[in-house]
C-alpha positions in Angstrom: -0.4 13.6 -22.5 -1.3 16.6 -19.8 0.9 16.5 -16.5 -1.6 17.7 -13.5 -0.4 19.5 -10.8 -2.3 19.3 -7.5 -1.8 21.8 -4.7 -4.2 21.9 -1.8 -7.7 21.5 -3.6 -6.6 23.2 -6.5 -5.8 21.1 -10.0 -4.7 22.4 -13.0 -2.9 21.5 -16.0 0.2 23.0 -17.1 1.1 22.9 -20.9 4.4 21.5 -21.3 6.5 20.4 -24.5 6.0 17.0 -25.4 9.2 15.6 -24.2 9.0 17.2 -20.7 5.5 15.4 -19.9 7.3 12.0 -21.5 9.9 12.8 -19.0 8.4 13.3 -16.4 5.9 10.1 -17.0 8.7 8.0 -17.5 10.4 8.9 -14.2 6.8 8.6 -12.6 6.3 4.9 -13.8 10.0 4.0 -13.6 10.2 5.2 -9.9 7.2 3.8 -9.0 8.1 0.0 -11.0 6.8 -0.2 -13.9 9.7 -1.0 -15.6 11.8 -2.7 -13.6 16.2 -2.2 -12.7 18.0 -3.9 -15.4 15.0 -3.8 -18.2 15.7 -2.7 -21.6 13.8 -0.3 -22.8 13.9 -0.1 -27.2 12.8 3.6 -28.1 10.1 1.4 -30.3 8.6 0.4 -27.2 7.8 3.4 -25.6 6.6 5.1 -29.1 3.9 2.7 -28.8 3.6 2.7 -25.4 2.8 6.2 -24.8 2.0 7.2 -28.5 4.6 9.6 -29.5 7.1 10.0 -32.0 10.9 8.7 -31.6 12.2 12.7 -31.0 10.6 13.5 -27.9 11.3 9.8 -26.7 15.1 10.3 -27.4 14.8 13.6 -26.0 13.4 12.5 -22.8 16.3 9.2 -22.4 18.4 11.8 -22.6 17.2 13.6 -19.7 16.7 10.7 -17.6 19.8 9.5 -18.7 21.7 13.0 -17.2 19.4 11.9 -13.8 20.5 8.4 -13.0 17.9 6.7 -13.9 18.5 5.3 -17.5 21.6 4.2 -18.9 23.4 3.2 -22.0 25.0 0.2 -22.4 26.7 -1.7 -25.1 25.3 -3.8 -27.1 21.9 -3.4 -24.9 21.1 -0.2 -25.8 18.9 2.0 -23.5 18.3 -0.2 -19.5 16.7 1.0 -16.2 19.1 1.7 -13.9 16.4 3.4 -11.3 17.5 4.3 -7.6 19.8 2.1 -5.4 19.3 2.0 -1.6 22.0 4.4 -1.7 20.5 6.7 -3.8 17.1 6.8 -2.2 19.2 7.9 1.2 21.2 10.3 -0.8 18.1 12.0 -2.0 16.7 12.2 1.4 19.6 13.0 3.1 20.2 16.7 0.5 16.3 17.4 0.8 17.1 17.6 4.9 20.1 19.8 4.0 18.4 22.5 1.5 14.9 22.0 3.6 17.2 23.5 6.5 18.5 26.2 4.6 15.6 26.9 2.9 13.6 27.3 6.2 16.7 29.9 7.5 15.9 31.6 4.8 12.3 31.6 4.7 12.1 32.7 8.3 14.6 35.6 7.7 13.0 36.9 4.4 9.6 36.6 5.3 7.2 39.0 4.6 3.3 39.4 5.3 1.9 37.7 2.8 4.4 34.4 2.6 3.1 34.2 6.2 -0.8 34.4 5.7 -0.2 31.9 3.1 1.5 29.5 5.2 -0.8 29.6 8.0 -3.6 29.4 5.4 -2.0 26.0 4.3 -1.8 24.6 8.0 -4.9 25.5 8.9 -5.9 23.0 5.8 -3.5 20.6 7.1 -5.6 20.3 10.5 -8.8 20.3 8.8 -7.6 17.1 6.3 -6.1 15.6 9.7 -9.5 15.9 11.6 -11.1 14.5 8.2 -8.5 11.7 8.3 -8.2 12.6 4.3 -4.3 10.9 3.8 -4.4 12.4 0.3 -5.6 15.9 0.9 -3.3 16.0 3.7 0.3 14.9 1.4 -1.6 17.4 -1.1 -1.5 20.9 1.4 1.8 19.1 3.2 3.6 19.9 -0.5 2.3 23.3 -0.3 3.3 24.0 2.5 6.9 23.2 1.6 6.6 25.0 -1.8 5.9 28.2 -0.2 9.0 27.7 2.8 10.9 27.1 -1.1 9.3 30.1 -2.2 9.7 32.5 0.2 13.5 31.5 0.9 14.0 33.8 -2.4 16.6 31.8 -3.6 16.0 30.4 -7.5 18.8 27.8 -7.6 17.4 26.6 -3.7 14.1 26.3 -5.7 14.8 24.1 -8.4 16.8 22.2 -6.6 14.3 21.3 -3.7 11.4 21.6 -6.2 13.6 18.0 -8.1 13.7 16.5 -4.8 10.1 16.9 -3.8 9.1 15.1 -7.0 11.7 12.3 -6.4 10.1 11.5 -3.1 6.7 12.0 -3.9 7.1 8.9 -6.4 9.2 7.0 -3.8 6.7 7.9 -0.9 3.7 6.3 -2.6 5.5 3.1 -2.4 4.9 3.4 1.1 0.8 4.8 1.5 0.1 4.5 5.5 0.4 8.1 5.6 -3.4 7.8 7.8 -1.2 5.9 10.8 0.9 9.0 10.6 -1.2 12.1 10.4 -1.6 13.8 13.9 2.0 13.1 14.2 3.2 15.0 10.9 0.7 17.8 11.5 2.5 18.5 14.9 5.9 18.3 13.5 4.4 21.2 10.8 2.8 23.0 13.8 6.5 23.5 15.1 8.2 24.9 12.1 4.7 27.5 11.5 5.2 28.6 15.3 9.0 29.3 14.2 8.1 31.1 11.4 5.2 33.0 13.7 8.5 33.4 16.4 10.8 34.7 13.5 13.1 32.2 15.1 15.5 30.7 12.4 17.3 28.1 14.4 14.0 27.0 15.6 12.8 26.1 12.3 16.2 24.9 11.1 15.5 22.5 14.3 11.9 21.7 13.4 12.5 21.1 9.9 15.7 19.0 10.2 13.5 16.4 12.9 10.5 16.5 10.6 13.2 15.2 8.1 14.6 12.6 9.7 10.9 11.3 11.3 9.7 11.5 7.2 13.1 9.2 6.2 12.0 6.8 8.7 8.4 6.8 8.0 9.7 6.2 4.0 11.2 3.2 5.5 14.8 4.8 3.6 
């Protein structure tokens, strides 16, 4: 099992220990409803499933377990619990608030080569909207995010924001018209880069927090 990373045009694989990659593909295909809220889940199941032994399988319940989305119940054993309405609005709600921050930071803590890099990526984001390329577009728009995350300089911000932008990536591909959307979400990222450009943090705490909202809505969350 290889978990593939895709930034911009750029894939590669990144070696992780077995139960990491089970993790993640079991949040992927539970997000996304393969196995459906309420479902049992026997550890047998997803040995054969996914071909792997019964350590990394209990090691991976665990983790999903500590995330919400598994639970243990009596006399049922392991069950789907997924993400509730709530939850999905939770998650999407504390992205807005650590994007903001994040973006504060970013602006402040800038330097010249988080900047070139940025406008690299929104250059590619107008050339994949004048393509009308939905895919290659969601692919740079999480780049372009990952390096606000990055050069906010803040670790803890990081991990946390990096969590959240796999959570909605699985629950955003339950809703594809991304193409009906396109010269829209470029503009909204063509205000936070002139921030960054302006060195003005409460402009891109601005930009960021509409994008936000607008990408909630879009989500249909």
């Amino acid at each position: 099992m290889a978990v593939r990373i895709q930034a911009g045009e750029e894939v590669r694989s990144v070696p992780q220990p077995l139960a990491d990659e089970l993790f993640v593909q079991l949040r992927r295909d539970i997000l996304q409803g393969k196995f459906q809220v309420g479902e049992k889940l026997p550890e047998q199941k997803i040995c054969d499933e996914y071909n792997v032994s019964r350590t990394p399988v209990r090691d991976a319940f665990r983790q999903l377990e500590r995330e919400g989305l598994l639970t243990s119940q009596p006399n049922r054993g392991t069950v789907v619990r997924g993400l509730t309405a709530r939850d999905r609005g939770d998650l999407y709600e504390l992205r807005k608030l650590c994007e903001v921050f994040a973006v504060r930071l970013a602006i402040e803590r800038a330097t010249p080569e988080g900047l070139a890099a940025l406008g690299e990526a929104f250059e590619f984001m107008e050339f994949y909207t004048q393509r009308k390329d939905p895919e290659k577009m969601l692919n740079i728009n999480m780049e372009f995010h990952r390096l606000i995350h990055e050069m906010a300089q803040s670790a803890m911000l990081f991990q946390v924001l990096q969590s959240c932008q796999a959570y909605v990536l699985e629950i955003r591909s339950e809703n594809p018209q991304l193409d009906e959307h396109l010269a829209t979400i470029l503009e909204e990222h063509r205000q936070i880069y002139e921030a960054f450009l302006a060195g003005d943090a409460e402009k891109g705490a601005q930009a960021m927090s509409l994008h936000l909202t607008h990408a909630r809505n879009r989500a249909g969350v």
